[in-house]
N, C-alpha and C positions, 0 to 999 in steps of 0.2 A: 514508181509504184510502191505503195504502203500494204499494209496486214495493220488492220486497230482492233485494241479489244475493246467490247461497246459497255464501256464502263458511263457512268454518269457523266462526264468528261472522256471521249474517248480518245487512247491510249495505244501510240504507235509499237509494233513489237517486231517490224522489218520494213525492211526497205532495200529494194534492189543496186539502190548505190552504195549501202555498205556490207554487201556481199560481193566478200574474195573469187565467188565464184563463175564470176561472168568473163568472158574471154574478151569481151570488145566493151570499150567505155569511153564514147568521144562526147564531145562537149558540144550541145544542141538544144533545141528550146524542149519543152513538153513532150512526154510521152503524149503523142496521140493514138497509136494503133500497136498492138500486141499479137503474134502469130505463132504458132508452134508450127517451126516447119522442120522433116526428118528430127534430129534426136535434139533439136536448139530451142530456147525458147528466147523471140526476136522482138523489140520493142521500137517503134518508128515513134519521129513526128511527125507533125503535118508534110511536110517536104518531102516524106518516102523517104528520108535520111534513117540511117541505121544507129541506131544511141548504144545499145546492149546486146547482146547476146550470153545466153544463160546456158551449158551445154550440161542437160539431164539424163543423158545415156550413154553408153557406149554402142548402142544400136546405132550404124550410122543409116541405114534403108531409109531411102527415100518414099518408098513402097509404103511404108509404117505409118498406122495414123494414129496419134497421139492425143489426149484431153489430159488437161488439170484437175485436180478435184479437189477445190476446200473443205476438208470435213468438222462435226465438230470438235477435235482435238485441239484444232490451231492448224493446222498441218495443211501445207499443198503436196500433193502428190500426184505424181504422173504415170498414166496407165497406157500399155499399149493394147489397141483393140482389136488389134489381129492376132495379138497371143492371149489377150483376158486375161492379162496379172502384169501386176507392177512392175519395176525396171530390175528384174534379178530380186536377190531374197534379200538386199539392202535397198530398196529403191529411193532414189533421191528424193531430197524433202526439202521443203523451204520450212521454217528454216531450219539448217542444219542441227543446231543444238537445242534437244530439247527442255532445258532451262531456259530457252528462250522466248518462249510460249507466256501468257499472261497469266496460268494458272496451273500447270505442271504438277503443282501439292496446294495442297488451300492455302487461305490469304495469311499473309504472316508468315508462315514456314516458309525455311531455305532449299533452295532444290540445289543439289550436287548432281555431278556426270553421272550419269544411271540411273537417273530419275529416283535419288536418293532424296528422301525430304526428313529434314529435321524441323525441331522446332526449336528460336532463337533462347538461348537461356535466360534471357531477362524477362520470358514470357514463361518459362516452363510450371510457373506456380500460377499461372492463370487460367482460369477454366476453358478448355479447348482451344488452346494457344494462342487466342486473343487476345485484345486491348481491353476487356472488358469496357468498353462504351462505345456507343452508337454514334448517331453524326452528330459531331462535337460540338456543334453551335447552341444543342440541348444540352449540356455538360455545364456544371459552372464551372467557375474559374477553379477555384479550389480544390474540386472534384480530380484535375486532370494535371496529371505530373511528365514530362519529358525524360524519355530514359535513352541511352546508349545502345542500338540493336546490335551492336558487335564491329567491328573490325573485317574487313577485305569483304565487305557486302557489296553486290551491286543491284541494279535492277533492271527489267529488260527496255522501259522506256531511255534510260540514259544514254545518251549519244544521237537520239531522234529528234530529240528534242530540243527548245533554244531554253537555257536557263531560266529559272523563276527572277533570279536578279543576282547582284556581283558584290561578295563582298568576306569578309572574312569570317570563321566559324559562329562568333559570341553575334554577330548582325544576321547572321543567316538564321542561328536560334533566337531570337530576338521576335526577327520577323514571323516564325514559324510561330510563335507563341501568337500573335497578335494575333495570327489569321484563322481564327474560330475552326474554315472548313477545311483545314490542311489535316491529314492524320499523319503522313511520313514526309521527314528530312533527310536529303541527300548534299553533304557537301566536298567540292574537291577542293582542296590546300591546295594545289598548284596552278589551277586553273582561277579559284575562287568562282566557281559558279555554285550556284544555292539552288535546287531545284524543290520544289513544294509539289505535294498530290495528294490529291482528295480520297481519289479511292488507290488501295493497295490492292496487290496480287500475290503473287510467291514471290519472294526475293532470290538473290541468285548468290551462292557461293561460291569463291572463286581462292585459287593460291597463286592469282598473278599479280602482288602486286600491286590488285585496284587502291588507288588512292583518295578513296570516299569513306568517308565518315557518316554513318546514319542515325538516326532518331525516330522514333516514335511515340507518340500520346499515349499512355496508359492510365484507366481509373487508379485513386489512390485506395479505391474501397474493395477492391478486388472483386467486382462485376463479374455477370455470370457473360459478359461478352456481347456482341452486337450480331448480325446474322453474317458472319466470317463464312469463311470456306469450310470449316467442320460442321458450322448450322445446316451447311445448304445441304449437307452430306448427310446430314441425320435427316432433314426432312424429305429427301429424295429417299429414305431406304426410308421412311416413313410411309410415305407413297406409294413405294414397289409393294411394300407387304400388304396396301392395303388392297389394292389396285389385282393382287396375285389373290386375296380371299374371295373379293368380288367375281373374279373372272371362274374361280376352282367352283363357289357354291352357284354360279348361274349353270355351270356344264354338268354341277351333279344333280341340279335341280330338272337340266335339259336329255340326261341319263334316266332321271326316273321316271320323268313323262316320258318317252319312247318308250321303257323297258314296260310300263303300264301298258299303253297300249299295244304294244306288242302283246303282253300276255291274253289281253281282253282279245285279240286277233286269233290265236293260236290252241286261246280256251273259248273260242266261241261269245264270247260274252255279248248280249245284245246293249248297246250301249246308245241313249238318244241323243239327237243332235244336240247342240245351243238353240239353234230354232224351236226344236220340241221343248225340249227345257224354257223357254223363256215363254213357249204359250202354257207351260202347266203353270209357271209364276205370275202369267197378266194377270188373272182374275183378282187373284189375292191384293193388287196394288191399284184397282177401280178407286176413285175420290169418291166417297159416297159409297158405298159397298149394298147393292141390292141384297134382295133374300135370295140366298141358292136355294134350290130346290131339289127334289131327288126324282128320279125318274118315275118311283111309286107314284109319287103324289101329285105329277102332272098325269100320271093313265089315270087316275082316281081324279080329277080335276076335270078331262074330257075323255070321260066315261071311255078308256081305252082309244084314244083320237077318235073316234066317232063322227061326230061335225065337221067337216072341213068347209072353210070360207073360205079358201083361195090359194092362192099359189103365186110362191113370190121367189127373188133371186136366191138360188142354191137353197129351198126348201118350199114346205108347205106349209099354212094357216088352221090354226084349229080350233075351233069357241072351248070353256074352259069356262067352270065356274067354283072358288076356292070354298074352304066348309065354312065360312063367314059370310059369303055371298057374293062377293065381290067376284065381276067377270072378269075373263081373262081374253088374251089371243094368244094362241099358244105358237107359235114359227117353231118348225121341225128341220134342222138342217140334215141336207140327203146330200151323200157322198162324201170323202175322206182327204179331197186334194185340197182347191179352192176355200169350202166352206168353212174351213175353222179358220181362213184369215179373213174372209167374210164376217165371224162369228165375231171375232176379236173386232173389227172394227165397229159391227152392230153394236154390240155393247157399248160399246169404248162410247161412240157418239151419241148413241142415247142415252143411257145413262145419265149425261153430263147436260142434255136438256132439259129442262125445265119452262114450257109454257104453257098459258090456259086451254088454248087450240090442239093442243098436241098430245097422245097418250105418252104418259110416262109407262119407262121400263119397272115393271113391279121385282123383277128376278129371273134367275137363267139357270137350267140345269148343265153340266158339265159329264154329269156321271155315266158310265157306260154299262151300257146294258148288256153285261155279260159275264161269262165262266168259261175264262180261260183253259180250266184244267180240264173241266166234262168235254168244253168243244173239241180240246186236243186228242182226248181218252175216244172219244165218237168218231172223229176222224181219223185216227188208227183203226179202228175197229172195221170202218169202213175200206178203206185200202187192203187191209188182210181179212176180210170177211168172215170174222168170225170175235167170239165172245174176249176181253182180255184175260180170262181165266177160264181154261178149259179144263178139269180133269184128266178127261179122257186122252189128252194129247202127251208126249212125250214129258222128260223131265225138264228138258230141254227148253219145249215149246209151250209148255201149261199156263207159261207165265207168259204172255204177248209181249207187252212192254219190256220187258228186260231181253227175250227173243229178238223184239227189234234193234234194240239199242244192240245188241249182238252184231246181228246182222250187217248193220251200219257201219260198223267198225270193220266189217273184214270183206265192206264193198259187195254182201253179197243183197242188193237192195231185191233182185227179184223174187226171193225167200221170201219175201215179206208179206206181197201182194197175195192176192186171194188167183187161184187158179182162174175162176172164171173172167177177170178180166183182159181185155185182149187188146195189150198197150203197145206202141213203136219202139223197138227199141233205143231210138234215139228224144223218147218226147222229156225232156227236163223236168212235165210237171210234175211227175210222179217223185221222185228225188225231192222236190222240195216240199210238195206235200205232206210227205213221211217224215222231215227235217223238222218244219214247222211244227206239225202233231208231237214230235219228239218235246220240240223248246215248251211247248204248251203244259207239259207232263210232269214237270224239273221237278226231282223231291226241294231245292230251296226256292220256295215261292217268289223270291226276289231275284229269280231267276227268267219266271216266265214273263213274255213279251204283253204288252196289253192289245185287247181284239183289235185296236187301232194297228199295229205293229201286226198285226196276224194279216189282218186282212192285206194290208203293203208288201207283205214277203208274201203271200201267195198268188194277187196279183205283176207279181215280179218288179213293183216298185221301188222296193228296198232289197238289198242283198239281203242272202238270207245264210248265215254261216253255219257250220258242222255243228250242235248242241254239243255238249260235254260228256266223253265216251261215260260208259258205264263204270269203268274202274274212280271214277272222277265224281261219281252220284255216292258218298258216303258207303264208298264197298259195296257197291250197286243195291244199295236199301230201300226197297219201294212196298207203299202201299199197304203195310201190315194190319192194321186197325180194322178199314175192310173185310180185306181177305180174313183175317181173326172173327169178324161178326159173322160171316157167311156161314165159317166152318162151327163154330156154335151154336147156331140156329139150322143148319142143314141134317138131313137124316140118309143123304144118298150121297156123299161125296168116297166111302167105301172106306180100303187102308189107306189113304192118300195122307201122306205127311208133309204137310206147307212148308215144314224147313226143309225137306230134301228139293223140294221142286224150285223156292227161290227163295233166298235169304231176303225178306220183307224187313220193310219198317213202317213206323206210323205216318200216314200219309198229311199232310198240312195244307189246307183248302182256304185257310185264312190268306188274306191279301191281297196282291193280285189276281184275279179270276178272270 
């Protein structure tokens, strides 16, 4: 059994026959079959014959059931699954020494016992402890000089391996030169084996003794290096940092949307679909863009709908004739669900016709017919039956509007209502009625809903959320301009003083209506 590192040529860095550490080593063909049985790990061949036995714990429980795990370190390591943790706070490892691993410190660098990594001193004036050059077949001749990488080196392929070829130091360098893809030489004096390798790893420092002599290629121009073990290391923390901004600015970007809508929930904010949103943008993106038109000018076109010619899907047909002459058919879509995706696809496909048999679309109104703020101000009016400015009422009460938004806030919705009506305790409409009229009221105009929106929350189509308390409406500032004209033109409102009864302001009727 082998461990390789998957180098371009790959490169043995163990092997169970030269590990001290197996109790049983008979001589037999091929590993065929591998078992962990209790605390051993047992290697057959074909014949059920027993080759090795590798013993990885002092647990001897037969009980115990044990797994390998090669991670990416290099490392096998054996876990037991009935405790969930490795073999004691030393757990055995293949292989034992970890200088013996393919990359321990990056390429170049010597690794000592303790995962000690220097860098070779013939390399120390190289930029990141490299050879400064890439694979040497691109190198000229000249570019590339043979140096000494030190005394008692070894590396973790040697001994796995069969020699590159046989021969004495000056022929072992000799050859190494000629062979373009070689970067390190490995020679022993006494064996006279010459080993050659294309890709390097860590080297390995040793005080026993080894009797190899090594080499390596080095630029003569002092290269910024080839992609070693320090590149790979700069561009992985290259990576992380990048990898760590992406992930930080998606979760604050994922922060701020929740924290929006969250507030838009909690401040009530009426806020419209992507749907809604995308029919207020169809029109504007029509090929050909008909004449819009305003609602005026279609009542003035069929003298206040007057004529009707018929009745067709999700509306009715109206004659229409413009101030040039030209007749019209005017289609009036009726109702809030269906018809505006009706609407959008009328246009859409007429529009884009063009034949002699066929009436062209001359134009299409969108605009809504209505005042958001009066219907809202009317519909309070009507639930609490009475005027939204009374004199005669408390200081409290004089001001309806701001009264109710009172109310609202302290749950007590029944204050609100007019005595004489005679509601269920439990009917909801009322509650949103009063909710609705509120949102309809907002001192910021870009606050109130459009009559489309009115009409869907009062038919309970749409949720319809708590409008924004009084403390929340500009220091509860409503309506002053008004109230201001009244009391200037009026001759019986008595001593009443408009700043004691409710702090107003100027009311803004621009906008949404």
């Amino acid at each position: 059994m082998l461990l390789y590192a998957n180098y371009r040529n790959p490169q043995p860095y163990w092997s169970i026959r030269r590990d001290n550490r197996r109790i049983i080593d008979k001589v037999g063909g091929d590993v065929s079959v591998a078992s962990l049985n209790g605390n051993s790990w047992r290697f057959y061949d074909k014949s059920k014959a027993l080759l090795w036995q590798f013993i990885f714990s002092d647990n001897a429980d037969t009980n115990s059931t044990w797994v390998a795990s090669l991670g990416d370190d290099g490392f096998i390591t054996f876990y037991n699954l009935q405790s969930g943790s490795s073999n004691g706070n030393s757990p055995t490892r293949i292989p034992a020494d970890s200088c013996s691993r393919p990359e321990p410190c990056n390429s170049y660098e010597i690794c000592y016992n303790g995962n000690r990594c220097q860098c070779p001193s013939v390399l120390d004036s190289k930029d990141k402890c490299g050879p400064g050059i890439g694979f040497s077949c691109n190198e000229s001749q000249g570019s590339v000089e043979l140096v000494n990488a030190g005394n008692g080196l070894s590396y973790f392929v040697l001994g796995l391996v069969p020699p590159s070829s046989k021969g004495n130091l000056d022929g072992c360098k000799s050859s190494y030169l000629a062979d373009c893809s070689c970067l390190a030489m490995f020679h022993e004096e006494k064996s006279q084996n010459c080993f050659h390798f294309e890709t390097v790893g860590s080297l390995q420092g040793s005080n026993n003794g080894i009797d190899f002599v090594s080499y390596i290629k080095v630029s003569r121009n002092g290269g910024h290096g080839r992609d070693s073990g320090g590149d790979r290391g700069s561009k992985k923390k290259v990576l992380l940092v990048v990898a760590i901004l992406l992930v930080t600015t998606l979760i604050i970007v994922g922060l701020l949307y929740v924290g929006i809508r969250c507030y838009q929930k909690q401040n009530g904010v009426l806020v419209d679909s992507p749907k809604e949103a995308e029919e207020d943008s169809f029109l504007e993106n029509i090929s050909g863009m008909p004449i819009r038109f305003s609602h005026k000018d279609l009542q003035i076109a069929t003298n206040n709908f007057t004529t009707k010619l018929g009745q067709g899907g999700f509306g009715s047909v109206y004659e229409g004739v413009l101030p040039d002459g030209t007749r019209l058919a005017v289609k009036q879509l009726e109702g809030i669900g269906q018809g505006k995706k009706e609407f959008r696809a009328e246009v859409s496909s007429i529009g884009s016709i063009h034949h002699l048999r066929l009436v062209r679309l001359k134009g299409f109104c969108t605009e809504e017919k209505s005042d958001v703020y009066s219907y809202g101000m009317v519909l309070l009016e009507i639930i609490g039956g009475r005027k939204n400015y009374d004199a005669s009422e408390t200081e409290e009460k004089c001001h309806f509007p701001s009264y109710a938004f009172k109310m609202m806030e302290q749950g007590k919705m029944k204050d609100i209502l007019d005595v004489k009506l005679k509601i269920a305790e439990d009917d909801e409409r009322v509650s949103i009625a009063i909710k609705v009229a509120l949102w309809c009221i907002q001192y910021d105009m870009h606050l109130r809903p459009s009559m489309t929106k009115v009409v869907q929350m009062l038919e309970q189509v749409s949720h319809v959320p708590s409008p924004p308390s009084s403390s929340q409406q500009m220091n509860s500032h409503f309506y002053l301009s008004s109230f201001k004209s009244t009391s200037e033109h009026s001759t019986s409102l008595g001593p009443l003083d408009l700043n004691s009864c409710a702090d107003f302001s100027a009311v803004r009727l621009s906008g949404p209506r």
